[in-house]
C-alpha positions as CSV (number, residue, x, y, z in Angstrom):
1,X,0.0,0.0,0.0
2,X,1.5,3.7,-0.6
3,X,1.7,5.5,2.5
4,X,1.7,9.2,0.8
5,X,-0.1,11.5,2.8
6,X,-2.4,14.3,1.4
7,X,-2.1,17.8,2.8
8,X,-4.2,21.0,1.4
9,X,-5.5,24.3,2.1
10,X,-7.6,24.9,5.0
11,X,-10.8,24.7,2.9
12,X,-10.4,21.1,1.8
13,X,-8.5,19.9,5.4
14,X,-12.1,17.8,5.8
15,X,-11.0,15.6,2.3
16,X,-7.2,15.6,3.2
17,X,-8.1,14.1,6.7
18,X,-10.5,11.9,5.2
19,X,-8.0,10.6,2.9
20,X,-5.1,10.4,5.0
21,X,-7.0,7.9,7.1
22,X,-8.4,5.6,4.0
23,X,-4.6,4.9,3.2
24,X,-4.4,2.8,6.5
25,X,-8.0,0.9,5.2
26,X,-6.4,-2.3,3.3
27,X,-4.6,-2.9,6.5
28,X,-6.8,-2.3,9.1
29,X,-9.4,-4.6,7.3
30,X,-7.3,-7.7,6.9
31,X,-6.1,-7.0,11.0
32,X,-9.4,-7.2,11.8
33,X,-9.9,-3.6,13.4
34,X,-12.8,-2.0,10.8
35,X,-15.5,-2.0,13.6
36,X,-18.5,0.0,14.2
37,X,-16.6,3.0,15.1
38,X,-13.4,2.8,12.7
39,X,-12.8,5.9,11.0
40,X,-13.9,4.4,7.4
41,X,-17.2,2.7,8.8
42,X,-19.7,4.8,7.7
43,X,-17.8,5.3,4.2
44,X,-17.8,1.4,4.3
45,X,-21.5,1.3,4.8
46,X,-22.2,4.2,2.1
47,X,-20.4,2.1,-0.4
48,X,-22.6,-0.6,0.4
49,X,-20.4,-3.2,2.3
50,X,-22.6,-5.0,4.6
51,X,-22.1,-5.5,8.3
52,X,-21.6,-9.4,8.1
53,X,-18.9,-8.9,5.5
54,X,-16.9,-6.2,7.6
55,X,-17.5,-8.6,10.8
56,X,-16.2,-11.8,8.6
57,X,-12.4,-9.6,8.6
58,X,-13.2,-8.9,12.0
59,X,-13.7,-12.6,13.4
60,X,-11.0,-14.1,10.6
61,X,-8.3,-11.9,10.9
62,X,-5.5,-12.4,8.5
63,X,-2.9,-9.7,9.2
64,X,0.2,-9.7,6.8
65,X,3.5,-11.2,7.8
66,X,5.1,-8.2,6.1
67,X,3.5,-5.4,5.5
68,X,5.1,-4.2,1.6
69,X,4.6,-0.4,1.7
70,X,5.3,2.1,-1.3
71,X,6.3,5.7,-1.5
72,X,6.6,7.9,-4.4
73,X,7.9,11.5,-4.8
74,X,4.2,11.9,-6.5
75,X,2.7,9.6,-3.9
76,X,1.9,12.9,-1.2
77,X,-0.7,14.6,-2.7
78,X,-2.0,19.0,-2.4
79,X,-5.5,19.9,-2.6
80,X,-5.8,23.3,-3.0
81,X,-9.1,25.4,-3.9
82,X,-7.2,28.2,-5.7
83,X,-8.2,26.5,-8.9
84,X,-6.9,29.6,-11.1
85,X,-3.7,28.6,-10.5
86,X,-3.6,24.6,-12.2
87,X,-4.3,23.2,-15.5
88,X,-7.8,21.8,-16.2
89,X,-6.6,18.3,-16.3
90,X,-5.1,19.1,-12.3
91,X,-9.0,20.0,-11.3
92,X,-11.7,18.1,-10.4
93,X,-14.7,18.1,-7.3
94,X,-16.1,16.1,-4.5
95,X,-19.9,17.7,-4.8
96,X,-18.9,20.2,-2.2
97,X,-15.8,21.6,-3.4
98,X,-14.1,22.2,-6.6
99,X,-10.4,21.7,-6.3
100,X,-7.3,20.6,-7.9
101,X,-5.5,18.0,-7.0
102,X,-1.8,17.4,-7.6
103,X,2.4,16.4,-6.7
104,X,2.3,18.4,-2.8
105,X,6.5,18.3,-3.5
106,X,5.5,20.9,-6.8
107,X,3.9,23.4,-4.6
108,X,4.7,22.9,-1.0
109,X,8.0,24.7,-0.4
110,X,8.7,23.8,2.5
111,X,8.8,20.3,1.5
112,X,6.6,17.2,2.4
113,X,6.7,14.4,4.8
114,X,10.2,12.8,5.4
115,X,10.0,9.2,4.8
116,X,11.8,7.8,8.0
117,X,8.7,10.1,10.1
118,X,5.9,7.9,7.3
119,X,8.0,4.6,8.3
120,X,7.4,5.4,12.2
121,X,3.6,5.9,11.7
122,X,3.3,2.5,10.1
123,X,5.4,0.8,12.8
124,X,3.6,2.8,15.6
125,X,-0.2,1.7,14.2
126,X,1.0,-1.9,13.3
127,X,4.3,-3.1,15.0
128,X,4.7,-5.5,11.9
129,X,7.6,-6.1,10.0
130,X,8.5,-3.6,7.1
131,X,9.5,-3.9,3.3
132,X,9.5,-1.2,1.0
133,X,8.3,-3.2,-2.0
134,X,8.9,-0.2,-4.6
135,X,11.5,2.1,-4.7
136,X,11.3,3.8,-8.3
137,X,11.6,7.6,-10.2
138,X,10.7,8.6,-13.4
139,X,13.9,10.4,-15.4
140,X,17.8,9.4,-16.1
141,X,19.5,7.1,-14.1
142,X,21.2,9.8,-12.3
143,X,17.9,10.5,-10.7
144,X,17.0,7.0,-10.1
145,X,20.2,6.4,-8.0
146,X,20.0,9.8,-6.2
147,X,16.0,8.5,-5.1
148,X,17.5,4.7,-3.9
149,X,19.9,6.2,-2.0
150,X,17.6,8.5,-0.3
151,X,15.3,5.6,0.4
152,X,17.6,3.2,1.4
153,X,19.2,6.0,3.8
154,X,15.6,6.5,5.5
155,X,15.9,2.9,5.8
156,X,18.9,2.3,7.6
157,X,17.6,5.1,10.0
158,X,14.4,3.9,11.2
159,X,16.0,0.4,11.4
160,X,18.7,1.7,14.1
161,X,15.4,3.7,15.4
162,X,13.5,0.3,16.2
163,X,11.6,-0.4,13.3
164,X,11.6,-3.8,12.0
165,X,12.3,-3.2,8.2
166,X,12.9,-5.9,6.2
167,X,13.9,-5.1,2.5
168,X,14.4,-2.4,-0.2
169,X,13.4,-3.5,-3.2
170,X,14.4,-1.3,-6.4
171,X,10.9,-1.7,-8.7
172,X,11.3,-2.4,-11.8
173,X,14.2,-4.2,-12.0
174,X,14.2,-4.8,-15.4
175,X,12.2,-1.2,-16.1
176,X,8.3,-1.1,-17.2
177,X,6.3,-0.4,-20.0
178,X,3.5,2.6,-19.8
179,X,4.5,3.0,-15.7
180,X,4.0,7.0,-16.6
181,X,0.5,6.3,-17.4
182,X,-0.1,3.9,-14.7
183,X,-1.0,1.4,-17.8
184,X,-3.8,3.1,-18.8
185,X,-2.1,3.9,-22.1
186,X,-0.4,1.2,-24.8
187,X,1.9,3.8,-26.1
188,X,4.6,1.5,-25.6
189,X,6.6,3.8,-23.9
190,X,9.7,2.1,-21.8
191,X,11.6,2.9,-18.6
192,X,14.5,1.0,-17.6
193,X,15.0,-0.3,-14.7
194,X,18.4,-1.3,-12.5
195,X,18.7,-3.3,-16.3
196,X,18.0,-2.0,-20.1
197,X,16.2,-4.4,-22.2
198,X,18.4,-4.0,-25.2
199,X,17.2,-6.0,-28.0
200,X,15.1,-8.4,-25.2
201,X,18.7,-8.7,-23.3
202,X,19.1,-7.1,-19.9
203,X,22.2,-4.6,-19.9
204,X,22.9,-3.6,-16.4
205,X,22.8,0.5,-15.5
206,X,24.8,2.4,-13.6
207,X,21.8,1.4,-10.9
208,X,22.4,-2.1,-11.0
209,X,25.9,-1.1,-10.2
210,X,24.8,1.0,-7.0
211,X,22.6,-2.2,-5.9
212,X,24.8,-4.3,-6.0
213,X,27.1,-2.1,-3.7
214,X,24.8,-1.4,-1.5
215,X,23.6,-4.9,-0.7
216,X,27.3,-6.3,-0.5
217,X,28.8,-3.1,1.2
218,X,26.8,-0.8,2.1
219,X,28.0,2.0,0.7
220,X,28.7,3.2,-3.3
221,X,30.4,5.9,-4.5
222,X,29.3,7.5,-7.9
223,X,29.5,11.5,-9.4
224,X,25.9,11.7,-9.5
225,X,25.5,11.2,-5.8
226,X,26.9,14.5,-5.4
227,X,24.5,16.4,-6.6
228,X,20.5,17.1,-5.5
229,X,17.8,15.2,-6.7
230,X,15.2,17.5,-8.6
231,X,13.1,17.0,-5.6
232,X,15.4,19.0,-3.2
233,X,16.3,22.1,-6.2
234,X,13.9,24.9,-6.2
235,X,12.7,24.4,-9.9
236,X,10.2,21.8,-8.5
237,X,7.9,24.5,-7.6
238,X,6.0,24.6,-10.6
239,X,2.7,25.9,-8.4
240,X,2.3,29.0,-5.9
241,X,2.8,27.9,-2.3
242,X,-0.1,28.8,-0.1
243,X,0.6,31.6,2.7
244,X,-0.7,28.0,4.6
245,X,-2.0,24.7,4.5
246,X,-3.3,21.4,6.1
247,X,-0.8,19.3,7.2
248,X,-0.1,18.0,11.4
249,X,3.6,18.1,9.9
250,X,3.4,21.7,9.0
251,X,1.8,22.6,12.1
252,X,4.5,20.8,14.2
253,X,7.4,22.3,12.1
254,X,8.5,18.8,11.0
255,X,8.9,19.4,7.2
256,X,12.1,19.3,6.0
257,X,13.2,20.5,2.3
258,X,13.2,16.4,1.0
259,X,10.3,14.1,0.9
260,X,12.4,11.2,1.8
């Protein structure tokens, strides 16, 4: 499940909250703890889901043994009722409010979430072990092994910080097809992976490199490293940054200038 969180302005903090706690749903059904007075219930029963079938998860519990959690640079979310400032494609409505809805690390400049602080919440509400079952960026290798680093940094820290965190896994190994379009177009467009499909052979990247450093040392040196990912330089604002927004990571000063 991806454990991005959605902030907003203080118009739409009602849908951010809302959605913010639907992330945890998949979980919390299969651990049994959708009840009466769960968070999600009355969405539950609005959807139609019946009372027997949410008591079923409740009496049959089948929590699992590790929980694979994903995180994306695009997977935190803004909502922001200043439509005049986004692209019609970016806008869209709830019945209440009009809003747009897009990448919070293109318009908050403060920064979003750190990833280590979204690894603690998952630990804290489940106590289960941890894999991160996709680690992946559009772009240049560069950019793929300045994310993996990142990630697998955040990962190191919250493992010496208690959490049990099983594996990094760099998604797709061997690159995807469509992946920008969430395969909801055939336009045949590739991204590699830690490997290149060259002529239906895998040739290794300079990623495939960095992985296998990583798992055998646990360190890798590499020019690219030393530079920012586009996530940390200033051109990612591509939106105006509210004067302020909806976010308990805002309000406790816990935003840094990097997403992970």
């Amino acid at each position: 499940e991806d454990i991005g969180k959605v902030h907003s302005t203080q118009t739409l903090a009602y849908q951010a909250d809302f959605e913010n706690e639907r992330r945890w749903l998949t979980f919390d059904l299969l651990c049994g703890r959708v009840d009466e007075n769960h968070p999600m219930s009355r969405f539950l029963r609005w959807l139609g889901v019946e009372e027997v079938e949410l008591r079923e998860f409740r009496e049959h519990p089948c929590p699992p043994q590790i929980l694979g959690i994903d995180y994306y640079l695009t997977s935190e979310r803004f909502l922001d009722d200043r439509i005049q400032h986004y692209p019609p494609h970016a806008v869209g409505t709830n019945s209440q409010d009009t809003y747009a809805d897009v990448e919070a690390v293109r318009v908050c400049a403060e920064g979003v979430c750190s990833l280590p602080d979204l690894l603690k919440e998952v630990w804290d509400r489940y106590h289960s072990p941890i894999a991160l079952t996709e680690v992946s960026l559009g772009g240049d290798t560069s950019e793929h092994m300045r994310w993996f680093l990142e990630v697998w940094d955040a990962a190191l820290q919250v493992r010496r910080e208690g959490v049990d965190l099983r594996a990094v896994t760099a998604w797709a190994l061997l690159g995807a097809y469509d992946w920008d379009s969430l395969v909801s177009r055939d336009s045949g467009h590739y991204e590699p992976g830690a490997f290149r499909l060259q002529d239906g052979i895998p040739q290794p990247t300079a990623l495939a490199e960095m992985l296998r450093d990583l798992g055998r040392q646990g360190h890798h040196r590499h020019d690219a490293l030393h530079a920012p990912g586009w996530w940390k330089r200033h051109e990612r604002l591509i939106y105006p940054s509210p004067d302020s927004f909806n976010s308990p990571e805002h309000l406790k000063a816990t935003l840094t200038a990097s997403p992970g």
